[in-house]
ZAMARGU-4260 file (C-alpha; in steps of 0.2 Angstrom, whole numbers, plus 5000, padded with zeros to 4 digits):
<rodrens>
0) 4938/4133/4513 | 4924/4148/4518 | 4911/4148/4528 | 4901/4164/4517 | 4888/4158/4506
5) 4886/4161/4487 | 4871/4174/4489 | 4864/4172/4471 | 4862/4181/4455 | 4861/4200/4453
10) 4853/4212/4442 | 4861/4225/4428 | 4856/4241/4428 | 4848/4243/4414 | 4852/4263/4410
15) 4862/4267/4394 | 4880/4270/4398 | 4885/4278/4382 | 4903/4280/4388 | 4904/4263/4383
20) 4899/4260/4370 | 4910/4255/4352 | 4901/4265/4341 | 4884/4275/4338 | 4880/4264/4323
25) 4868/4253/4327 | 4872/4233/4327 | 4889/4235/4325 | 4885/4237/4305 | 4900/4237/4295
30) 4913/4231/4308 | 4920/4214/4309 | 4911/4206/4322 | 4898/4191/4327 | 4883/4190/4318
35) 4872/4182/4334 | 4855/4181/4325 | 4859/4176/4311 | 4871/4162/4320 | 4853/4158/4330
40) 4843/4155/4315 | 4854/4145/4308 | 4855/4133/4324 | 4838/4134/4323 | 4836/4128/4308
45) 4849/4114/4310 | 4839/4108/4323 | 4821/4110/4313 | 4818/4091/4315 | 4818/4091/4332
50) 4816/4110/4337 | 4804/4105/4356 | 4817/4092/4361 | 4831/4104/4357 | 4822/4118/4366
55) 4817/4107/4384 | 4837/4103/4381 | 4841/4125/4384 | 4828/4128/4396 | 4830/4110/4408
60) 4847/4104/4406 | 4863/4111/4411 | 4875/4117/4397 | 4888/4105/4390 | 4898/4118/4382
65) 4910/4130/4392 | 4910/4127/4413 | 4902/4145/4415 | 4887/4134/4423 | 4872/4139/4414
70) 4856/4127/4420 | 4842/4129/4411 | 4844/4149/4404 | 4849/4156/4422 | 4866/4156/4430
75) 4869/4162/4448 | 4879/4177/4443 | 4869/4187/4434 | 4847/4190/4432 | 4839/4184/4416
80) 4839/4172/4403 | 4858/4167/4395 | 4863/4157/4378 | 4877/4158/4368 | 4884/4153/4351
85) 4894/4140/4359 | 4882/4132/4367 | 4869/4135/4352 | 4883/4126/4343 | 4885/4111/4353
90) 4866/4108/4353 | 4865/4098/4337 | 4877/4086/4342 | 4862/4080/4356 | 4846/4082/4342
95) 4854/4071/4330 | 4847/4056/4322 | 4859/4043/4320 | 4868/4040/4306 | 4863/4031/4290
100) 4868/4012/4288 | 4875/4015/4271 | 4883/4029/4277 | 4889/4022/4292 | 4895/4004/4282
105) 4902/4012/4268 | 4923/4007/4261 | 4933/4016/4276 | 4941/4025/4263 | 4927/4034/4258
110) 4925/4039/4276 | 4941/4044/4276 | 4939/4057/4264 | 4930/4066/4276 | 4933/4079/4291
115) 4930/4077/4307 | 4917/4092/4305 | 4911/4083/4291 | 4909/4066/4301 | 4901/4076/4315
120) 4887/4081/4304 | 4882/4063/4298 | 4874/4059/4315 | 4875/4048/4330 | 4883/4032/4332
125) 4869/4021/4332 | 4873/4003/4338 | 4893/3994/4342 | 4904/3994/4328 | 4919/3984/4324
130) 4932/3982/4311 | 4947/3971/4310 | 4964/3972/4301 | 4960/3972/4283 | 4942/3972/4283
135) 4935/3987/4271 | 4921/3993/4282 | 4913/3995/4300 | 4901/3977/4305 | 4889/3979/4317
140) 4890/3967/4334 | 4881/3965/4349 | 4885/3975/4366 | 4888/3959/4372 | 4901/3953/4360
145) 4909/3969/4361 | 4912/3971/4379 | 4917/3951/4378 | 4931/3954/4365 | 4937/3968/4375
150) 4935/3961/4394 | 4944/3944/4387 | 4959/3953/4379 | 4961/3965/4397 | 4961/3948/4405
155) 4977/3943/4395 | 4987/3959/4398 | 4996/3967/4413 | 4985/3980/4419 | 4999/3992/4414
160) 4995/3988/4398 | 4979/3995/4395 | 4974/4011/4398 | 4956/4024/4400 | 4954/4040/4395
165) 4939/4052/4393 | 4936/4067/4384 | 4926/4083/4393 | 4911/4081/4381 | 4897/4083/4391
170) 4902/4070/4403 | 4896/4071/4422 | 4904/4070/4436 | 4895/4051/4438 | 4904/4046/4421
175) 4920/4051/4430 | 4920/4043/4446 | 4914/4027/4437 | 4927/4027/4428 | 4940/4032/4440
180) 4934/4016/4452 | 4932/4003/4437 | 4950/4006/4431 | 4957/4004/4448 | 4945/3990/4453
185) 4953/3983/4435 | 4969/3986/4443 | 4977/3999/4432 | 4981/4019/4437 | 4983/4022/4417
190) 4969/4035/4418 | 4968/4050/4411 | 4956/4064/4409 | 4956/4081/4395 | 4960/4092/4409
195) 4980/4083/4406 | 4979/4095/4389 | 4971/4110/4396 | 4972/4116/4414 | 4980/4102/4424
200) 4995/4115/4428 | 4979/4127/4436 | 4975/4112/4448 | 4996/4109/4453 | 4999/4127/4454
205) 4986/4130/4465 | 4988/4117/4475 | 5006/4120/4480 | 5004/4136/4484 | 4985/4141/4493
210) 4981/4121/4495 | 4967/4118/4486 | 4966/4117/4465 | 4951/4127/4460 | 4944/4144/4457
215) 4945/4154/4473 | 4930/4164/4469 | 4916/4165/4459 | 4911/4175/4444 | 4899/4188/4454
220) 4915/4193/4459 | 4920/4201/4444 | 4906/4213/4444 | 4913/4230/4457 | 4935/4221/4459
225) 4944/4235/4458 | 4953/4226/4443 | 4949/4211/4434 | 4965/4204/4424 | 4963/4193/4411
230) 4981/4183/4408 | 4980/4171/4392 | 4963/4170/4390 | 4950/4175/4376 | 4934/4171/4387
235) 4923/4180/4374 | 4927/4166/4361 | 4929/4152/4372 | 4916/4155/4387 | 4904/4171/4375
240) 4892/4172/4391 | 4905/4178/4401 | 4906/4196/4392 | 4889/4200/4401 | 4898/4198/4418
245) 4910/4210/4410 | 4899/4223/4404 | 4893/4224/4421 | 4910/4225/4428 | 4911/4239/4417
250) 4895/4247/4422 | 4902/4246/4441 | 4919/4253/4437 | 4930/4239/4435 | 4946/4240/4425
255) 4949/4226/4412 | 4965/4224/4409 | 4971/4206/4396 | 4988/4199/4395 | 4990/4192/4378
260) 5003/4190/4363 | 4990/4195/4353 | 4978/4212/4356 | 4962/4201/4352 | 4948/4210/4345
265) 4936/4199/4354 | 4944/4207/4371 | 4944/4221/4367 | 4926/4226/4359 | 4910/4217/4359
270) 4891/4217/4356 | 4885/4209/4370 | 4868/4200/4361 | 4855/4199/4378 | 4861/4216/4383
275) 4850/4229/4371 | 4862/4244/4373 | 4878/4232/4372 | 4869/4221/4355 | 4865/4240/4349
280) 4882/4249/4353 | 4894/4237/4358 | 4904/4240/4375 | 4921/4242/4375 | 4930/4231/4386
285) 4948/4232/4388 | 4955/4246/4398 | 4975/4241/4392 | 4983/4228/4382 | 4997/4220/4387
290) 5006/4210/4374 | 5020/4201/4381 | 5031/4187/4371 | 5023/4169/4370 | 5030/4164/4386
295) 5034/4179/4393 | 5022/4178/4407 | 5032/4175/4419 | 5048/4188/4416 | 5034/4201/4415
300) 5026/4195/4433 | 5045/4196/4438 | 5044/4213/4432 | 5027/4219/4441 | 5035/4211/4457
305) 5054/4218/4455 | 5045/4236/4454 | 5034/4231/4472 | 5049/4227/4481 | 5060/4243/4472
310) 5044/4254/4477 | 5043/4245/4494 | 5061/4251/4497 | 5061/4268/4493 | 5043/4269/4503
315) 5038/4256/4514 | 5020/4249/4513 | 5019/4256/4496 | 5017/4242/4488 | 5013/4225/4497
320) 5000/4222/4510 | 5010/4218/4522 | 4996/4213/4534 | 4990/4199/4526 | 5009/4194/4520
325) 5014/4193/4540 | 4997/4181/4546 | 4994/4170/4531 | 5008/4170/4519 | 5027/4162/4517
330) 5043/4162/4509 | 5043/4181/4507 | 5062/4183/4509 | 5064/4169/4496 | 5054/4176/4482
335) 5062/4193/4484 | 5080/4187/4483 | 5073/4175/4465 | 5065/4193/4462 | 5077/4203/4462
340) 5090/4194/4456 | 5084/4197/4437 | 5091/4211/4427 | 5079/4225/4420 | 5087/4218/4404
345) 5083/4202/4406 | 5064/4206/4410 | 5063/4216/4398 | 5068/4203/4383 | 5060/4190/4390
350) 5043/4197/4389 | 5044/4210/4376 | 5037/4223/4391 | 5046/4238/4394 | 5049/4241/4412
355) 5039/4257/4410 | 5025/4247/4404 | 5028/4234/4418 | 5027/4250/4431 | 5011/4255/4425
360) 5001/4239/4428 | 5012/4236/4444 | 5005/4254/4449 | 4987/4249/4448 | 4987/4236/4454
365) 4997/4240/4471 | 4984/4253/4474 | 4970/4245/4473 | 4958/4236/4484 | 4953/4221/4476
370) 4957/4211/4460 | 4951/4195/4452 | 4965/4187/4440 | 4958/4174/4426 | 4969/4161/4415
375) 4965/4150/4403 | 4979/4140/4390 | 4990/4154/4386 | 4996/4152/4404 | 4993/4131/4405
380) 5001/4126/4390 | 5018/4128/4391 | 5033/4115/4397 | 5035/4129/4411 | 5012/4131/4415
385) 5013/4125/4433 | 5026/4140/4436 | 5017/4152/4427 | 5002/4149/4436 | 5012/4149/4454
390) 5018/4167/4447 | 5000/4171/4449 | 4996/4164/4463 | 5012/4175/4471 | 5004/4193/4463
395) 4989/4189/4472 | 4996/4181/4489 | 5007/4199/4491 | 4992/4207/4488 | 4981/4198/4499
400) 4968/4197/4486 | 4962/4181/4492 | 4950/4172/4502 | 4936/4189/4502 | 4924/4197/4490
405) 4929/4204/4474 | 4945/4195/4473 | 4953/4178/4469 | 4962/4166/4457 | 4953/4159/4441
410) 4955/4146/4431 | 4942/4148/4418 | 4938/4132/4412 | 4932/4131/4392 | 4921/4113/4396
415) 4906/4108/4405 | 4911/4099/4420 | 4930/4094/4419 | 4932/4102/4436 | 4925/4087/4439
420) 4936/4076/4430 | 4949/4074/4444 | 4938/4078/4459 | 4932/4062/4455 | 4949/4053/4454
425) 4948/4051/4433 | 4966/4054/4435 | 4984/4048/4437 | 4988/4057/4450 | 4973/4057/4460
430) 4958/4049/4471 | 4942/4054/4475 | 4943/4069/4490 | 4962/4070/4487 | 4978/4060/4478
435) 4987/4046/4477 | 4995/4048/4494 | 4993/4035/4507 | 4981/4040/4517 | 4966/4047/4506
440) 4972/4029/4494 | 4966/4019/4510 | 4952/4028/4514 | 4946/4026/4497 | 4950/4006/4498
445) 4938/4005/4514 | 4923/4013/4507 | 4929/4005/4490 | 4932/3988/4498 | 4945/3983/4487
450) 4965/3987/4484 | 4969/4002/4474 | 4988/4000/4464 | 5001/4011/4470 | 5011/4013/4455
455) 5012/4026/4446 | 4999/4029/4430 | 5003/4037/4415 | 4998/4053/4408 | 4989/4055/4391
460) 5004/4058/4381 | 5016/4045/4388 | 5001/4034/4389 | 5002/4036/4369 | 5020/4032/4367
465) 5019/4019/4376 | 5010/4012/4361 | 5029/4011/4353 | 5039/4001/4366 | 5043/3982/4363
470) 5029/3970/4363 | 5037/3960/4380 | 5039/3977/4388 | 5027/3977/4407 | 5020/3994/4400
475) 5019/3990/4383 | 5001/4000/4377 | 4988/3986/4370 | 4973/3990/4373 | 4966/4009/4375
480) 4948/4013/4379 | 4945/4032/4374 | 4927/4042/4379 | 4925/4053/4366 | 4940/4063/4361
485) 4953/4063/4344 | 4969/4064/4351 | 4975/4067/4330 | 4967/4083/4333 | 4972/4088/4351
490) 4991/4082/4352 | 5006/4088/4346 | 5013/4081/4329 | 4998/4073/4321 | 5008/4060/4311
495) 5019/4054/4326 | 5002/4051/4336 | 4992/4041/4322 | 5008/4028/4321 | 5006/4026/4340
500) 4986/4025/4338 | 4991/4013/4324 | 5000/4002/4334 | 4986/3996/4347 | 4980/3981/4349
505) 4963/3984/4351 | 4956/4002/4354 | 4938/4007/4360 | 4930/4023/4356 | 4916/4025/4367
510) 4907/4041/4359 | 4892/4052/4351 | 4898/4053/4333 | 4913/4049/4323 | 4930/4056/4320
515) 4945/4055/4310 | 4954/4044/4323 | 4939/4031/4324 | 4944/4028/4307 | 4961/4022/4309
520) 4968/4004/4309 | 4973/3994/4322 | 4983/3977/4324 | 4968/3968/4329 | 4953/3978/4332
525) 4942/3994/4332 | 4928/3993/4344 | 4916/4006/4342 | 4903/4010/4356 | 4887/4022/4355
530) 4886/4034/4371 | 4873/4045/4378 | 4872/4061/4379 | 4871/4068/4398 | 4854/4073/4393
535) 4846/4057/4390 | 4856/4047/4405 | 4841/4039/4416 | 4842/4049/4435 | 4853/4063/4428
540) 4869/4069/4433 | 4880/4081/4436 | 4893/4093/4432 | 4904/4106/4442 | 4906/4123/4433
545) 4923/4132/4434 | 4916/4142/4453 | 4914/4124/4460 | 4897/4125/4457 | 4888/4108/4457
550) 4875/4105/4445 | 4858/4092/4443 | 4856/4091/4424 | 4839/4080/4423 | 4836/4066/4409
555) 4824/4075/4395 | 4811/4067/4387 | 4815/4067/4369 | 4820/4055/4356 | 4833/4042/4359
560) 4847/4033/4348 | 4839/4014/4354 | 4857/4005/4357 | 4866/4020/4365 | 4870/4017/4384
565) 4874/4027/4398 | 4892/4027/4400 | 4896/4024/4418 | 4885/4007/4412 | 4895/4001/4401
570) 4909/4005/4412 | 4903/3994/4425 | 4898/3980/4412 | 4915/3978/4407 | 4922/3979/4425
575) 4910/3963/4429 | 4915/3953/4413 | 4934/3952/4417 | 4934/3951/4435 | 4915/3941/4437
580) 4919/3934/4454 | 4921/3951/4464 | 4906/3960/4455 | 4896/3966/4469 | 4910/3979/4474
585) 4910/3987/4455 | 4891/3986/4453 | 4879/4002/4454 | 4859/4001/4452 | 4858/4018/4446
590) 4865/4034/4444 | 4858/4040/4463 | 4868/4026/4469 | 4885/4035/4461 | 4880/4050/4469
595) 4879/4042/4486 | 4892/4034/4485 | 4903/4050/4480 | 4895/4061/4495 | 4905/4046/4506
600) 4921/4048/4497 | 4923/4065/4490 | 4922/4077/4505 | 4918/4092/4497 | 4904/4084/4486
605) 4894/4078/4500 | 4877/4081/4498 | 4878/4078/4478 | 4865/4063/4484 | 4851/4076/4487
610) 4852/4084/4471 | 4838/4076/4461 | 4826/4089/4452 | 4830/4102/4440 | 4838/4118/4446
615) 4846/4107/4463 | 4863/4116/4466 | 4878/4119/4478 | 4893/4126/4479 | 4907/4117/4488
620) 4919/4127/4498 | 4908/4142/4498 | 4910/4158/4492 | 4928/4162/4492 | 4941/4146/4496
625) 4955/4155/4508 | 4942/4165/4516 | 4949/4177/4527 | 4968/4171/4521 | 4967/4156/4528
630) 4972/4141/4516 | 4969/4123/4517 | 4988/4119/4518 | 4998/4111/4532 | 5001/4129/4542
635) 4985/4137/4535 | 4996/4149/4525 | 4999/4154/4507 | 5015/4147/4498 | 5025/4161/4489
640) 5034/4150/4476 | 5050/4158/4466 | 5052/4152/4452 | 5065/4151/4436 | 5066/4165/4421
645) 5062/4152/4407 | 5075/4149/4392 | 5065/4154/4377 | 5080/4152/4364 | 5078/4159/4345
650) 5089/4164/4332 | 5090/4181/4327 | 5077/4181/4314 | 5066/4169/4321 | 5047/4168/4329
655) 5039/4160/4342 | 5024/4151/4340 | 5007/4146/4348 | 4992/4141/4343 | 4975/4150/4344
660) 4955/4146/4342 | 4944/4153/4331 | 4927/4149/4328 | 4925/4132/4336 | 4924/4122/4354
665) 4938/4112/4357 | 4942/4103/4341 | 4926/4105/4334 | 4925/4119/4320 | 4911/4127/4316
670) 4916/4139/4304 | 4931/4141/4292 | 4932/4160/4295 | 4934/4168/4313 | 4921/4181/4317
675) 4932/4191/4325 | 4946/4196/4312 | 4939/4186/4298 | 4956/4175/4297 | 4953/4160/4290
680) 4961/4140/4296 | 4977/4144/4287 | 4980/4161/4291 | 4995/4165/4300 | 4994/4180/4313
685) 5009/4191/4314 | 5015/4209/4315 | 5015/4218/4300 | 5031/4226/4303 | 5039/4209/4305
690) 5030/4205/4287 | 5039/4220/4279 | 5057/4215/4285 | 5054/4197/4279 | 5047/4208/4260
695) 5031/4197/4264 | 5015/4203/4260 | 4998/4201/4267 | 4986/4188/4259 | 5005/4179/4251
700) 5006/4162/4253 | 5021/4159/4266 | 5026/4143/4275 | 5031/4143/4293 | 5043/4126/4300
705) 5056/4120/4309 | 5062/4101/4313 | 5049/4094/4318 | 5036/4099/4303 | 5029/4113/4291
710) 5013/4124/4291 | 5008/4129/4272 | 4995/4147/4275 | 4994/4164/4273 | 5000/4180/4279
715) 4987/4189/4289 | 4993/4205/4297 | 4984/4208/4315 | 4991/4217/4331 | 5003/4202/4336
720) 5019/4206/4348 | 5032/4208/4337 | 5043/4192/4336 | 5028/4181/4339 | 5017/4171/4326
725) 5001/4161/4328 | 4990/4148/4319 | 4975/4139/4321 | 4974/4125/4333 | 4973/4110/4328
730) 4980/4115/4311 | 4997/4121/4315 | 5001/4106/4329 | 5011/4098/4315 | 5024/4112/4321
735) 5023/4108/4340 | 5036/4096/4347 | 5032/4077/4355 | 5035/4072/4370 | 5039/4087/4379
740) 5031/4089/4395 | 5025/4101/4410 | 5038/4094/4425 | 5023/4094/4438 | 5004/4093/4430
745) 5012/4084/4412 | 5002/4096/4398 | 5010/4095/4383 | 5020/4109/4376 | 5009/4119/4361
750) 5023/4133/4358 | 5040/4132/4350 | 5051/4143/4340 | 5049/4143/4319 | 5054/4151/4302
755) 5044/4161/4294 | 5046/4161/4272 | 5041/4166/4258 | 5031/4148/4249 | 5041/4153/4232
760) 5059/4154/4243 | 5055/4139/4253 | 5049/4128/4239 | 5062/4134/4224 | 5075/4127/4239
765) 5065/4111/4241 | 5079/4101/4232 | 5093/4108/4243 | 5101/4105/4260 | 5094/4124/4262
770) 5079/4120/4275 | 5089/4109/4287 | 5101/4120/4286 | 5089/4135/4291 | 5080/4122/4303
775) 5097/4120/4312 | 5098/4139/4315 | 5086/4133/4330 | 5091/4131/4344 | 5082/4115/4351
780) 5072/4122/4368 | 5075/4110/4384 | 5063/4097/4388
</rodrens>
């Protein structure tokens, strides 16, 4: 941890630089790009019903969309106000009225016809809803009868047969430790949180090798690093604010460098709305583009590293900081001999980077001060994240750019407040203020007063399959209780995990609106619960943004859907109903009693308890964790981690795959075309020369599969790495293999191998053993 203190947001200079700019046409006019204002008035106008709640929402609360930490319009990075599309996008979701009981009651086929984006628009959830096996439509009950039906079936079951989980959608860190403490308190570790299917490799990675799983440093820090390396990450889509901290990372001379399959135009150029000169001219962003394979990453860190220690032999001191390395870091020896052990041949194939290339970035970066590297899901979700992110962790611990201004580790995070999530112990593998090991498990049962279960919980995706053992079997899934999320929509092979969702006993979605899982069956109940947004909670809460910031988000006066509760309530509710005689160690008056209770047991959150006006703030950890080198491990040093080349097996002939976002946040889509390259759902991205040597076309219908499913789109040529395809997410996730999992942190696996055809050669062979004889071409990839 550090001692230094966040010092607060700075100013941009406000002088044209037009050596940045895209072009000397105004707006942008002509190009392929964002349209901001006209993307304003329409949230505007979506919101016409309710424009001055919607409006004391922006300037009081504190943003639910990405975890850049907007409170109000002010961040602590930058001067002046600060929205963005995403955030104008999410806003509806908290204005809505609640949806219309004829709508709401209607034949559950009907409801079926539509999309979740279509669901999302119909409103709230306005009071409990169940519906039984055979029943045509949703009835309306009582809290009370719904949190009875559901406390007396958890009484009947092994606790290792049910099972919480809770999305990131605008829940606080209140919400969280709730619900970490009721389901142990219920007796069950099942509990699982969205960071599982996002950056829970970040937080392992991190851990095992500086000691502690969050962002070193703080986005001011951007602004004047020498270099600032984007790896994975398309923060001007996922997190749009973020390219006013890197126009004025330009503007101080930063170099931006992104790592990435694709050369995303998004990365490369934008008009920056709230800068005049940036929403007039645009700004260049990207200094160099590096486009290594999908799951390159870590042969082309190899790479960068095998030049260091090559340039380190023919002149010493050269390359590594051998100061820092000698007080604060280990394994050095180690990581050279994995290092070096690698063929320039086998670098080279792996990541589709030519050691030349590799040299360049190794080059910069060896003489330079200061760098800042960010990561987001190209690096997290693969079944080899947590080493992709400890080959990271290893470029900047032989650097030393740790632990001081202008350098660091981030793990942007794409949701408001799931750095929270685990912090609070709404986790498998952790406890408030630390994990599931001995000691921080009974320090947590003193202040918690009651036993905590030492067996292992299940992540997410086993959770799920778990839903398909025998009905005598001890873990056997029979009740699941969901906050918000559509796992149809988030996991791989969407058919495999509606048979598993299919096959609950009873299953609970606690949520804002509806989706396409809430409409599916279950073998004796579908419990429906309205939640409130974290706007409306009575006493507030609070979320942690990606730099550890810790945020009060007031309640707002506005209107209210009458039935919906606070969740951490209804939490506690159920928690009293099935165990009644010890219901004074669960019970919490108000949501000030959380945070008093989460100064005591989360170390790094006390003072959360003084936090109680808008604009109330902290930062734990301070400015830069590992200040001057030192790391909260056992020896205060780094860990230098070698790691493995990963096997990425294909055919001669065949792609890779991944998945991508376009004009959406998380799952939810908000338009069918990205603003970026105007591709639409079912466009497939891939290189044009790869197009011409399969006689495909651009705009030609083509079908992408292997054995576990089939992608129908079209053929969209963009600057993709040659060898490597992409599709929209969740669209393509029929492609992406179940049940493969990250070894440490448990993130599914998003990226396999495919064959890209023709739709006329793949269907005129539909009545033949010609697919699965193609499919076996594949080489299955190891678990």
């Amino acid at each position: 941890m550090g001692n230094t203190k966040h010092t607060g947001p700075i100013k941009i200079s406000k002088k044209p630089d037009p050596k940045l700019w895209v072009s000397k046409v105004p707006f942008g006019l002509g190009k392929v790009k964002p349209h901001h204002i006209r993307d304003t008035m329409k949230v505007v106008w979506e919101n016409k019903d309710n424009l001055p709640y919607a409006t004391r929402i922006l300037t009081q609360g504190v943003c639910d969309g990405c975890a850049l930490g907007v409170s109000g319009l002010q961040d602590q990075t930058l001067k002046g106000p600060h929205v963005c599309t995403t955030r104008l996008n999410v806003l509806r979701l908290n204005t809505m009225s609640a949806i219309k009981e004829d709508i709401l009651h209607a034949d559950i086929d009907d409801l079926r016809k539509m999309s979740s984006t279509e669901l999302r628009k119909l409103g709230r959830i306005p009071y409990p809803l169940m519906r039984k096996p055979g029943e045509r439509k949703f009835s309306r009950i009582t809290w009370d009868a719904a949190l009875d039906k559901i406390s007396d079936k958890m009484k009947t079951l092994n606790p290792k047969q049910f099972a919480f989980y809770t999305t990131s959608r605008g829940i606080t860190n209140e919400v969280y430790y709730t619900l970490g403490k009721v389901a142990r308190f219920l007796g069950t570790n099942n509990v699982d949180n969205a960071s599982r299917i996002c950056h829970s490799p970040s937080k392992t990675a991190l851990s095992r090798s500086i000691g502690v799983g969050a962002s070193t440093c703080n986005y001011k820090d951007w602004i004047g690093t020498d270099v600032l390396v984007f790896w994975g990450s398309v923060a001007a889509n996922n997190q749009p604010v973020s390219t006013k901290y890197m126009y004025a990372a330009k503007r101080k001379g930063t170099k931006i460098i992104i790592i990435n399959p694709y050369h995303e135009p998004a990365m490369d150029k934008y008009w920056v709305p709230s800068i005049p000169e940036s929403a007039l001219f645009g700004t260049k962003i990207a200094d160099d583009f590096f486009q290594v394979n999908i799951g390159g990453d870590i042969a082309f860190m190899h790479g960068i590293m095998k030049h260091w220690f090559e340039m380190e032999k023919n002149r010493p001191g050269s390359a590594l900081n051998h100061e820092f390395i000698e007080k604060h870091v280990n394994n050095l020896d180690d990581l050279r001999t994995k290092v070096t052990s690698f063929s320039w041949e086998q670098l080279v194939q792996s990541s589709g980077i030519s050691k030349e290339r590799m040299l360049e970035l190794a080059e910069l970066l060896a003489n330079s001060s200061s760098a800042v590297f960010v990561w987001s899901m190209g690096l997290t979700q693969h079944r080899f994240g947590t080493d992709n992110i400890s080959q990271v962790a290893n470029l900047a611990l032989l650097q030393g750019f740790l632990g001081r201004e202008h350098c660091g580790l981030m793990p942007i995070r794409g949701h408001s407040g799931v750095q929270g999530s685990a912090e609070m112990g709404a986790d498998p593998f952790s406890l408030p203020g630390g994990g599931m090991d001995e000691v921080n498990r009974g320090r947590i049962e003193k202040i918690w007063g009651f036993d905590i279960p030492e067996w292992q919980g299940d992540i997410v995706g086993v959770t799920l399959e778990n839903a398909l053992l025998p009905e005598d079997h001890a873990r056997k899934l029979k009740l699941y209780y969901m906050s918000g999320g559509n796992f149809l929509e988030t996991m791989p092979d969407p058919d495999f995990v509606r048979q598993t969702l299919e096959n609950i006993d009873i299953r609970i979605h606690q949520d804002i609106i509806l989706n396409t899982s809430t409409l599916l069956d279950a073998k004796e109940a579908v419990i429906v619960l309205p939640a409130m947004t974290r706007y409306e909670q009575p006493g507030g809460g609070t979320s942690t943004s990606t730099e550890r910031m810790v945020y009060f988000s007031p309640e707002i006066k506005g209107p209210r859907i009458e039935e919906a509760r606070p969740e951490w309530e209804v939490y506690v509710d159920l928690a009293k109903r099935v165990n009644p005689e010890k219901k004074e160690l669960i019970d919490f008056e108000d949501a000030y009693a959380i945070r008093e209770e989460i100064s005591k047991a989360a170390p790094n959150y006390y003072g959360i308890d003084n936090l109680k006006k808008k604009g109330d703030l902290f930062q734990w950890g301070g400015a830069w964790l590992c200040e001057d080198g030192i790391c909260p491990t056992s020896d205060g040093k780094g860990n230098l981690i070698p790691v493995e080349l990963p096997e990425l097996r294909k055919p001669e002939g065949h792609f890779y795959v991944t998945t991508r976002r376009g004009k959406q946040f998380n799952s939810m889509i908000y338009h069918d075309k990205d603003p970026f390259n105007s591709a639409d759902r079912y466009d497939v991205l891939f290189n044009e020369k790869d197009g011409s040597e399969l006689g495909i076309k651009e705009g030609e219908a083509i079908v992408v599969y292997n054995q576990h499913g089939s992608f129908t789109g079209r053929a969209k040529f963009e600057p993709v790495r040659s060898g490597n395809v992409e599709v929209h997410w969740p669209e393509g996730n029929s492609l992406i293999p179940k049940g493969v999992y990250e070894s440490f942190a448990g993130i599914p696996e998003y990226n396999t191998a495919v064959i890209v055809e023709k739709a006329e050669t793949y269907f005129a062979h539909k009545d033949t053993k010609y697919v699965e004889k193609r499919v076996e071409e594949l080489e299955m990839e190891p678990n």
